[in-house]
C-alpha positions in Angstrom: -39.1 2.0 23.0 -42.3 3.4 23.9 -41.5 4.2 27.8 -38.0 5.5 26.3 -39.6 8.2 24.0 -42.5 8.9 27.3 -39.3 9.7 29.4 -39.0 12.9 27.2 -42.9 14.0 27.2 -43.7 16.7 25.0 -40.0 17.4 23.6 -39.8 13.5 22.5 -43.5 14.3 20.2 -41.8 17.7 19.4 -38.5 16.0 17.8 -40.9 13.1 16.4 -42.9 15.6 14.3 -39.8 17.7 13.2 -38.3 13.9 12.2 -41.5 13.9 9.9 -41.0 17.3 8.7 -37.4 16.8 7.3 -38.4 13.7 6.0 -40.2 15.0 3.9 -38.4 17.9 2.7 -35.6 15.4 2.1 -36.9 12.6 1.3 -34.6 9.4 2.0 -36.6 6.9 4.1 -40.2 6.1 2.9 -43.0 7.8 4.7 -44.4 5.2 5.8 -41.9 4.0 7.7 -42.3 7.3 9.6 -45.5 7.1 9.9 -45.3 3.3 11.3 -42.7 4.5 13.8 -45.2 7.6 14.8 -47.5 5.2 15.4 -45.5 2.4 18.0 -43.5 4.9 19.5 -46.9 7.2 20.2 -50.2 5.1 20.2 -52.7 5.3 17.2 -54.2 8.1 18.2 -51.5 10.7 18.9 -49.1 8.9 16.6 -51.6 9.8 14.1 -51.4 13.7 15.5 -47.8 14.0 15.5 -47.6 12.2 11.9 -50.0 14.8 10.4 -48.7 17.6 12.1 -45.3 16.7 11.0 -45.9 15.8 7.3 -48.4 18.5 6.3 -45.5 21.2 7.3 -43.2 19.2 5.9 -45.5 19.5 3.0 -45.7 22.7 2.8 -41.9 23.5 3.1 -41.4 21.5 0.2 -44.6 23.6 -1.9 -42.5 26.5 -1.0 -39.0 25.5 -1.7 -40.0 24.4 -5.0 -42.5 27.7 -5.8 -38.8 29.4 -4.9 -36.7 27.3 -6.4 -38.6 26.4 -9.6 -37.9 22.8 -11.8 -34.6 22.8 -11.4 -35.1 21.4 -7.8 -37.2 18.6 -8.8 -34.1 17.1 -11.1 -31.6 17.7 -8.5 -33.4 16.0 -6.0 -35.3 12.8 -7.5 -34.8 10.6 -10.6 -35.8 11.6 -14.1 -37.7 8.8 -14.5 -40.1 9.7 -11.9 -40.3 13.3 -12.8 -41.2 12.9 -16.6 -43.6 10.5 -15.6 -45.3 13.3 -13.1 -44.7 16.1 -15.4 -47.3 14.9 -17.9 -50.1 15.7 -15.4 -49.1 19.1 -15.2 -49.7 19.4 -19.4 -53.0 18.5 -19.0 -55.2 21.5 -18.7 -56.9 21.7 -15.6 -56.6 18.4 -14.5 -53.2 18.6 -12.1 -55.2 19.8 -9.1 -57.7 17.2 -9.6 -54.9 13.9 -10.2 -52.6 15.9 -7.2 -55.9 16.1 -5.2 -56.5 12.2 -5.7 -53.0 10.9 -5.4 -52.2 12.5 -1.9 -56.0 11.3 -0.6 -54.7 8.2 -1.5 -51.6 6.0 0.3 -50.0 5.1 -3.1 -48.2 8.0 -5.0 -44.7 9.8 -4.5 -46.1 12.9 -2.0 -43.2 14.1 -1.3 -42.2 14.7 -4.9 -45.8 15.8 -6.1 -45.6 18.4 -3.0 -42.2 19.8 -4.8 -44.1 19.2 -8.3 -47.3 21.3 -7.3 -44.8 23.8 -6.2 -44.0 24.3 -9.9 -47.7 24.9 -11.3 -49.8 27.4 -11.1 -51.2 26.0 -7.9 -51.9 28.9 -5.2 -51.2 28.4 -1.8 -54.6 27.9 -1.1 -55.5 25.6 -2.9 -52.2 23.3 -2.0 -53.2 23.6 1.5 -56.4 22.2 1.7 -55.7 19.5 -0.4 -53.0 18.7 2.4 -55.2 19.4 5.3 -58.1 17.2 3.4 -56.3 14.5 2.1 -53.3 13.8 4.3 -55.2 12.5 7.1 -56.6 9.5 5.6 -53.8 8.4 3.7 -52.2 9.1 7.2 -54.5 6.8 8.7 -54.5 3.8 6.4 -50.2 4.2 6.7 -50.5 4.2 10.0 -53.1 1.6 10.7 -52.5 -0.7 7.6 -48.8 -1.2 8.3 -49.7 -1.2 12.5 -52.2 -4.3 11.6 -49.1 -5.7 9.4 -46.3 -5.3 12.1 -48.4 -6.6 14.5 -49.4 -9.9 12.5 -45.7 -10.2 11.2 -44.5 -9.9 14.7 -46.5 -12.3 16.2 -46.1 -14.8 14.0 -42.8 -15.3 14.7 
């Protein structure tokens, strides 16, 4: 699969990273999956590149599509159950950019709908962006490496 996506060069990491971007802004397969795929089809290094690259805009699209859009997106696009659990963080004064900050730094939360959700707050632009730029890329990296090492030992097990 690997020599298959080399064949294309550039244009193959180009479609890769706006694979990651949709993905995000319509989230239907799990990041990381994605991020697992960026990874074999790219190398750990670049794979981590094109992943970041990829799901920071895609992050980003989604801030602004919900700072456009307002709540109303959030229930059209994920369950409710998810987003009245989420929604309490917003009521608690001063403490959504802190808990937002915390869950994308670490691998384990819904990103894609607390991208949309942060989109709703008061959150400036600024202050969503670096939280993406600082965070993703070690949540990136334990995606990408921690479900690498698992493939890997799954794989040659069998």
């Amino acid at each position: 699969m690997q020599q298959f996506v080399n064949r294309f060069g550039m244009i193959g990491a180009l479609i890769f990273v706006l694979i990651q971007i949709v993905q995000v802004v319509f989230p239907i397969i799990p990041g990381g999956i994605s991020c697992l795929a960026g990874v074999l089809l790219f190398g750990v290094v670049p794979g981590f590149f094109y992943n970041y690259i990829g799901i920071s805009v895609g992050s980003c699209i989604a801030f602004g599509i919900a700072r456009s859009l307002g709540r109303s997106v959030l229930y059209k696009m994920f369950p409710g159950k998810m987003i009245e659990k989420y929604l309490t963080w917003t009521e608690l004064k001063g403490r959504f950019l802190k808990l937002f900050a915390l869950a994308i730094f670490l691998p384990v939360a819904p990103d894609d709908f607390l991208c949309y959700l942060a989109g709703t707050t008061n959150m400036t632009w600024k202050q969503f962006v670096t939280v993406i730029f600082l965070g993703k890329p070690f949540s990136i990296a334990l995606y990408s490496l921690g479900l690498t090492t698992l493939f890997q030992v799954i794989f040659h097990l069998v």
